[in-house]
C-alpha positions in Angstrom: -14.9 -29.5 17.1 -13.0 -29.4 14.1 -15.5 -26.8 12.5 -14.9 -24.3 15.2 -11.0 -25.2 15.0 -11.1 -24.5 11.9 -12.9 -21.4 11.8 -10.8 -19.7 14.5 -7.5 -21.0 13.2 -8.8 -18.7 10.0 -11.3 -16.1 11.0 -8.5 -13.3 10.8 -7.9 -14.0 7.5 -11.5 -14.0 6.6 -12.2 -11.0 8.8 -8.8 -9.6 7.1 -10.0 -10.2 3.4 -13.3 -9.0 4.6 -11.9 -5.6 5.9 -9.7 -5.2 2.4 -12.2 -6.1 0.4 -14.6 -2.9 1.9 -11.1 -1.1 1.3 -10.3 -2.1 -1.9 -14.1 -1.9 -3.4 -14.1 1.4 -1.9 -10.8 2.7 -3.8 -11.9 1.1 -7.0 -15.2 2.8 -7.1 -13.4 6.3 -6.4 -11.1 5.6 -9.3 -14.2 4.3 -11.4 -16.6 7.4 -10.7 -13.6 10.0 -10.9 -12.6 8.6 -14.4 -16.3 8.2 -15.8 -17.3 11.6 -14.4 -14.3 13.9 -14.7 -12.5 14.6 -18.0 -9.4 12.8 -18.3 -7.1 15.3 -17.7 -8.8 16.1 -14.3 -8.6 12.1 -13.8 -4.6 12.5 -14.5 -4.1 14.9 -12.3 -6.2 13.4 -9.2 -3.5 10.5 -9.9 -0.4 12.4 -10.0 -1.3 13.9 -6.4 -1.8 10.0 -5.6 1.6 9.4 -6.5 3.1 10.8 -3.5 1.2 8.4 -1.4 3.1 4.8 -1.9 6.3 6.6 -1.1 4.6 8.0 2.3 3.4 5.2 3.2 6.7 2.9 3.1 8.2 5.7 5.2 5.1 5.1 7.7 6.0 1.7 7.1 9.6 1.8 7.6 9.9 4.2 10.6 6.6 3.3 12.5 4.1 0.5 11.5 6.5 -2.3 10.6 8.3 -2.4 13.8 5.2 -1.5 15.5 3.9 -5.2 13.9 6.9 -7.0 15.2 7.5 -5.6 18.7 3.9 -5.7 19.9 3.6 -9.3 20.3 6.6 -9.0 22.5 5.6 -6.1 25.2 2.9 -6.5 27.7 0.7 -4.2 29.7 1.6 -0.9 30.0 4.7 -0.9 28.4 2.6 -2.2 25.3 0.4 1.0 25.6 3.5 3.6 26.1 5.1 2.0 22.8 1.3 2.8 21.1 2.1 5.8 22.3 5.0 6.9 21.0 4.7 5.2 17.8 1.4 7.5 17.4 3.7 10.3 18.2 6.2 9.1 15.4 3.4 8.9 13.4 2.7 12.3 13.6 5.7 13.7 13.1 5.6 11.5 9.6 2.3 13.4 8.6 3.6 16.8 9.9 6.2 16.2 7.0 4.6 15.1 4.4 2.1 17.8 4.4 5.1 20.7 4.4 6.4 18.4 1.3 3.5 18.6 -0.5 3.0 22.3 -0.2 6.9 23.0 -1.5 5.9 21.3 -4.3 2.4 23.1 -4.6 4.7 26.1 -4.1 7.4 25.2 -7.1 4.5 24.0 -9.5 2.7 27.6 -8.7 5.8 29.3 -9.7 6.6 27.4 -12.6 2.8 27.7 -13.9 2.1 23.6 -14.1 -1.5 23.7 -13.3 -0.6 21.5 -10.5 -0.1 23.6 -7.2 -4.4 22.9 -6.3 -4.5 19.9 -6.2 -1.2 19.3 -4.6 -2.3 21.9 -1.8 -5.8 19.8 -1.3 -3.0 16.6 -1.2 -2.0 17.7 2.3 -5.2 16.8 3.9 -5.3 13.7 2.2 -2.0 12.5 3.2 -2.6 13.3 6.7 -6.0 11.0 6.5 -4.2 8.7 4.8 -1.2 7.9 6.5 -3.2 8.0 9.8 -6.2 6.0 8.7 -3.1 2.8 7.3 -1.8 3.4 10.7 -4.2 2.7 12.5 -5.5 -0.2 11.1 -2.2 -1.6 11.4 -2.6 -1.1 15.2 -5.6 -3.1 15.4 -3.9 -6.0 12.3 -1.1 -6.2 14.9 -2.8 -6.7 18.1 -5.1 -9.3 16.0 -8.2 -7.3 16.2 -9.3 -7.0 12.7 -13.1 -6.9 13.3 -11.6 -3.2 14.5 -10.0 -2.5 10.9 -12.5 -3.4 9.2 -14.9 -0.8 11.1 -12.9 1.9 10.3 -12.7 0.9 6.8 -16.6 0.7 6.7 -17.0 4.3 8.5 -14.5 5.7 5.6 -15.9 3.8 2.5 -19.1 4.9 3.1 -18.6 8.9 3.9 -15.7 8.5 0.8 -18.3 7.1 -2.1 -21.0 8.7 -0.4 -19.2 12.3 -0.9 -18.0 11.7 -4.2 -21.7 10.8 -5.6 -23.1 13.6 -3.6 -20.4 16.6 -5.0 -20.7 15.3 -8.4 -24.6 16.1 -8.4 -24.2 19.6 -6.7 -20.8 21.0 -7.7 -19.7 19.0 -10.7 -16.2 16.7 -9.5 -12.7 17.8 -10.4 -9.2 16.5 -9.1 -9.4 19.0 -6.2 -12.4 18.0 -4.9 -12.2 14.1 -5.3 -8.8 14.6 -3.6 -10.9 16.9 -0.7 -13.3 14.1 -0.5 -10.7 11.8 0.3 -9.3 13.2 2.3 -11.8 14.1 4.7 -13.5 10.4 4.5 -10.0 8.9 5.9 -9.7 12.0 8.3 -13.2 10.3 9.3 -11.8 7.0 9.9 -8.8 7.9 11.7 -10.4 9.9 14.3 -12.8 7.1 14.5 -9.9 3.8 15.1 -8.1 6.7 17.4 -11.6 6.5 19.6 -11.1 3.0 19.7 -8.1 3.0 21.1 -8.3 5.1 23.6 -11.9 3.7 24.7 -10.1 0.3 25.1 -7.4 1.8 26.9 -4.9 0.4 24.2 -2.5 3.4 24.6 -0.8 5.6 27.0 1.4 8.6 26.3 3.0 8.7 29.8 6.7 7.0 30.0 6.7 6.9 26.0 10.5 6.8 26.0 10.3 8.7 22.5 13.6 9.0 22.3 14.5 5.2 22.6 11.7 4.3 20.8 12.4 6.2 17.9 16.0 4.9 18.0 15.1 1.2 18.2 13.0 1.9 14.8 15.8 3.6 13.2 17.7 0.9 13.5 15.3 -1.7 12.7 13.5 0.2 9.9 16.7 2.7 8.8 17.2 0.3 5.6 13.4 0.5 4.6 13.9 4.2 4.3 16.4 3.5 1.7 14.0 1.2 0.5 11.5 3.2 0.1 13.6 5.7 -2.0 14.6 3.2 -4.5 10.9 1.8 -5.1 10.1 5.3 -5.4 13.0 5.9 -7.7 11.9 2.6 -9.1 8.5 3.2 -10.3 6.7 6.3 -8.5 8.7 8.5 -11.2 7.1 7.0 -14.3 3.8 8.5 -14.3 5.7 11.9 -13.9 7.5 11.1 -17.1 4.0 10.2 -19.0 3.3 13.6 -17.5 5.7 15.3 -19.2 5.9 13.4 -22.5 2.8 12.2 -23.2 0.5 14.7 -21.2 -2.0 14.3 -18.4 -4.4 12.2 -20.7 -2.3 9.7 -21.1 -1.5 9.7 -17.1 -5.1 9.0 -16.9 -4.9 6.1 -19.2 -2.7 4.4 -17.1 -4.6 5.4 -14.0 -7.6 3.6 -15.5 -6.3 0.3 -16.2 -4.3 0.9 -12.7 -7.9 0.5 -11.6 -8.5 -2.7 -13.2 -6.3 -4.5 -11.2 -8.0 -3.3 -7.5 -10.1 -6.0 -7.9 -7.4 -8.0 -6.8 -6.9 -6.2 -4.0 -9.4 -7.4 -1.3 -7.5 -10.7 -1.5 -4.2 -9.4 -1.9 -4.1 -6.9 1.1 -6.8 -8.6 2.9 -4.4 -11.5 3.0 -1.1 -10.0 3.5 -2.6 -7.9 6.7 -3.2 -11.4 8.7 -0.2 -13.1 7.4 1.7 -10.0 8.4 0.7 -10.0 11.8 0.8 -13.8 11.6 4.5 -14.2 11.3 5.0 -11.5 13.8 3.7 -13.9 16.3 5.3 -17.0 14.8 8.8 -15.5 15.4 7.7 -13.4 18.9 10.0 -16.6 20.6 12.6 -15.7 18.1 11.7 -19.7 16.6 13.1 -19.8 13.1 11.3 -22.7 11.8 7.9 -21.9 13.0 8.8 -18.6 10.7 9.7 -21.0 7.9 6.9 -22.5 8.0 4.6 -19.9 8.5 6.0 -18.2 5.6 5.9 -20.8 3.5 2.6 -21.7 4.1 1.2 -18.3 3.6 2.9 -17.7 0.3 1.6 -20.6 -1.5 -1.7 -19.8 0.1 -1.3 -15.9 -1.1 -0.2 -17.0 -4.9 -3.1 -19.7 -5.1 -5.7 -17.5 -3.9 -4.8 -14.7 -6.1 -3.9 -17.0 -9.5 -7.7 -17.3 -10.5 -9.2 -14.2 -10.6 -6.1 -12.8 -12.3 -6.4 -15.3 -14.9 -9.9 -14.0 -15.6 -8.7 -10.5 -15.6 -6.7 -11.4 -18.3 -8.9 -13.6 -20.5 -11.7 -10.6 -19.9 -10.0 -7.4 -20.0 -11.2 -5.5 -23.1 -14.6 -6.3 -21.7 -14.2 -5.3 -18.3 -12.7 -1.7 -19.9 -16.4 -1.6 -21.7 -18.2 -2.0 -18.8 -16.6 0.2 -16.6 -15.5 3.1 -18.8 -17.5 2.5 -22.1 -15.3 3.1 -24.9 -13.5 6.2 -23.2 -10.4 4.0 -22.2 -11.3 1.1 -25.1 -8.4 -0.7 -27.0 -5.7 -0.8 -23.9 -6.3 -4.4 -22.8 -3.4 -5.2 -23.6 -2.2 -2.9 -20.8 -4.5 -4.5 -18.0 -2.5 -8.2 -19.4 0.7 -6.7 -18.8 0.2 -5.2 -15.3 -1.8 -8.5 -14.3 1.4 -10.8 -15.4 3.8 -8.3 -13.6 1.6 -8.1 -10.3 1.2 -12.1 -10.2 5.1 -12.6 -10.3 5.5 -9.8 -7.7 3.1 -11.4 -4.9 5.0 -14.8 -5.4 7.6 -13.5 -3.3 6.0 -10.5 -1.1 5.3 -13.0 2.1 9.3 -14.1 1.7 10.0 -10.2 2.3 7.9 -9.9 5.3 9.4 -12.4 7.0 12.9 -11.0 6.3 11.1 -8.1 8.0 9.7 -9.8 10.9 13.5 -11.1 11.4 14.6 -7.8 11.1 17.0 -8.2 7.7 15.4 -5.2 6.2 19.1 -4.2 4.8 18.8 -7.1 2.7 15.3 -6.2 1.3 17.3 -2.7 0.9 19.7 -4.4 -1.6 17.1 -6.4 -3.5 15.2 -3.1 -4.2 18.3 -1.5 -5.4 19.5 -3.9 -7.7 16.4 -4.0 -9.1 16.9 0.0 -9.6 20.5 -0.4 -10.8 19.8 -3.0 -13.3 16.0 -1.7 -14.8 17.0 2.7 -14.1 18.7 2.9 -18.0 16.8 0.4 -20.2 13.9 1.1 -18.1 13.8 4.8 -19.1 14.7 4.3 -22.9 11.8 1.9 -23.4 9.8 4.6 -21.9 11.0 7.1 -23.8 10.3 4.9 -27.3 7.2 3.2 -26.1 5.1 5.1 -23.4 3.0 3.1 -21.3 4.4 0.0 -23.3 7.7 0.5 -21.9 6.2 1.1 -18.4 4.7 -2.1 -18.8 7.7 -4.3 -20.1 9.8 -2.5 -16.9 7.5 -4.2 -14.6 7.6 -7.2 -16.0 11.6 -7.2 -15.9 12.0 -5.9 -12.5 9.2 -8.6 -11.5 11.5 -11.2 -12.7 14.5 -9.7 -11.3 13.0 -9.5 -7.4 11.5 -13.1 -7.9 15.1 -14.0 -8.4 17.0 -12.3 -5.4 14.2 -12.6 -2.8 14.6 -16.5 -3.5 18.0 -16.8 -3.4 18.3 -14.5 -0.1 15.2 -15.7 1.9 16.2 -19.4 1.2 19.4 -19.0 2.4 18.8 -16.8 5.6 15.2 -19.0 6.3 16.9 -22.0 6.1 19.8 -21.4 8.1 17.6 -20.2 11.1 16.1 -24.3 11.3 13.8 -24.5 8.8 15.5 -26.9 6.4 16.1 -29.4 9.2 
């Protein structure tokens, strides 16, 4: 009896670090085979068109999927499938506008002669997939069917590395092509959790209340946008100024140690998917110390899990850039150390800012985010400037420092006044 307790207390975990880690693998043997087959500049400019991803996907997060993860729990029948509705709607809209983004700035980087505009025009498909395919499994994360999620991520990860192997041996891979590939591999997976759905009869688009729907996000999600613009601001720019400095070479030099650190991901995200979903339903009675606790017991279990294999990373990071590059990215272990120290003292607080989420203080995730911009913009950009990827590095590890800080001091005080110090 206690077996089976235990194993259905922590299946979705398992089944959510299961579902990252076929994610994860799959995005880190993209990045591996694009940098070992393409020439670097090619590599650089498959990750510039990345770049416009993270800040995509906080606005999916900020406008749709967050408050999608905390309202669901709380609706029922088919009021639950009209609110899958219109948030697929929303969601829509959100890809509708990234796309006509990416083609003004395929259209300015045409005009100005960049060498960028084809692989930003092949970036439209791949935000669509993209944004579409993290929706999705969100869906299934929230209504606590990952066995779902982790489907779609197996239908994707095979067609994606399957695709990329198979162009490389008949057309030779570029950045416009990888991107392509992509693209159509998530395209793949969306239209296969969409299927899902609907088979299940999980969503409805009649009485979607789009309107009122899409005002209730705005105002629980409005200071995420913000958000979103001053982690952008933060940290999406830099490669853009390697870009211009340094060269694309040097783009692809941080892209490949970038890499590196996706082996961390299948615990990472595979973690924070369940434990977001998991406080969700801890707070659906609005009970501020089962949040608490819930939030304290997945952060320690988050940092824990995550503290060994980074350790190794470290100790074993010029060898792991021999093996999976040869020597064309040797001599920058010092940059995989550096982005490993800075990622550990990030995840120490991220489950402290999903459940200021879940109890909707996303203003004061806003704030952190901004003083974290305000205080590392200036010195941020002159150690750039002098240092390159070294001053990228040294801006993580300060802004780290500096979010570890407020997130304390702001999720202690708001946790802890809602019962959980009693």
């Amino acid at each position: 009896m206690a077996d089976s307790y235990f194993f259905s207390r922590h299946s979705a975990h398992l089944t959510g670090i299961a579902d990252q880690g076929v994610v994860s693998i799959t995005t880190f043997l993209t990045g591996l085979f694009i940098a070992r087959y393409c020439l670097k500049e090619e590599y650089g400019l498959y990750y510039l068109a990345l770049t416009q991803l993270p800040f995509w996907d906080n606005l999916r997060l900020a406008l749709v999927s967050t408050a999608a993860t905390v309202f669901l729990p709380r609706k029922k029948g088919m009021e639950r499938r009209a609110y899958l509705g219109a948030s697929l709607a929303l969601e829509t809209g959100l890809v509708f506008t990234g796309i006509v983004c990416a083609l003004i700035l395929a259209l300015v980087f045409r005009i100005l002669d960049l060498g960028l505009a084809p692989v930003f025009e092949a970036s439209t498909a791949l935000i669509a997939g993209h944004l579409l395919m993290r929706y999705l499994r969100g869906v299934f994360y929230a209504r606590l069917k990952s066995h779902i999620a982790l489907m779609i991520g197996v239908v994707a990860g095979f067609i994606q590395l399957g695709g990329i192997l198979l162009i490389r041996s008949v057309i030779g891979l570029n950045a416009v092509s990888a991107v392509l590939v992509v693209a159509f591999a998530q395209l793949a997976g969306s239209a296969v959790g969409l299927a899902v759905l609907v088979r299940m009869r999980e969503i409805s688009f009649e009485n979607i209340r789009l309107r009122e729907i899409s005002r209730e996000n705005w105002k629980f999600g409005h200071w995420l946008v913000w958000k979103s613009l001053a982690y952008a601001a933060s940290f999406n720019v830099f490669p853009w100024f390697l870009q211009f400095a340094r060269g694309t070479a040097a783009v692809s030099t941080l892209a490949a140690c970038v890499v590196i650190m996706g082996i961390l991901n299948p615990l990472w995200l595979g973690l924070s998917n369940s434990l977001g979903a998991r406080l969700a339903h801890a707070y659906a009675g609005k009970d501020g110390r089962r949040l608490w606790k819930a939030c304290r017991d997945g952060q320690l279990l988050l940092f824990i899990v995550i503290l060994f294999p980074a350790a190794i990373i470290c100790l074993f990071a010029g060898p792991l850039l021999e093996l999976f590059y040869q020597a064309k990215y040797a001599g920058n272990e010092w940059i995989v150390v550096g982005l490993c120290v800075a990622f550990l003292l990030n995840i120490s607080t991220y489950v402290f800012e999903l459940a200021l989420l879940t109890g909707e203080k996303s203003k004061v995730v806003f704030f952190i985010y901004l003083w974290v911009l305000c205080i590392c913009a200036a010195p941020g950009f002159l150690l750039f400037w002098m240092w390159g990827i070294a001053g990228y590095v040294m801006t993580c590890l300060c802004a780290s420092i500096i979010r570890i800080y407020y997130f304390r001091r702001e999720s202690d005080f708001w946790l802890q006044s809602t019962g959980g110090a009693k």
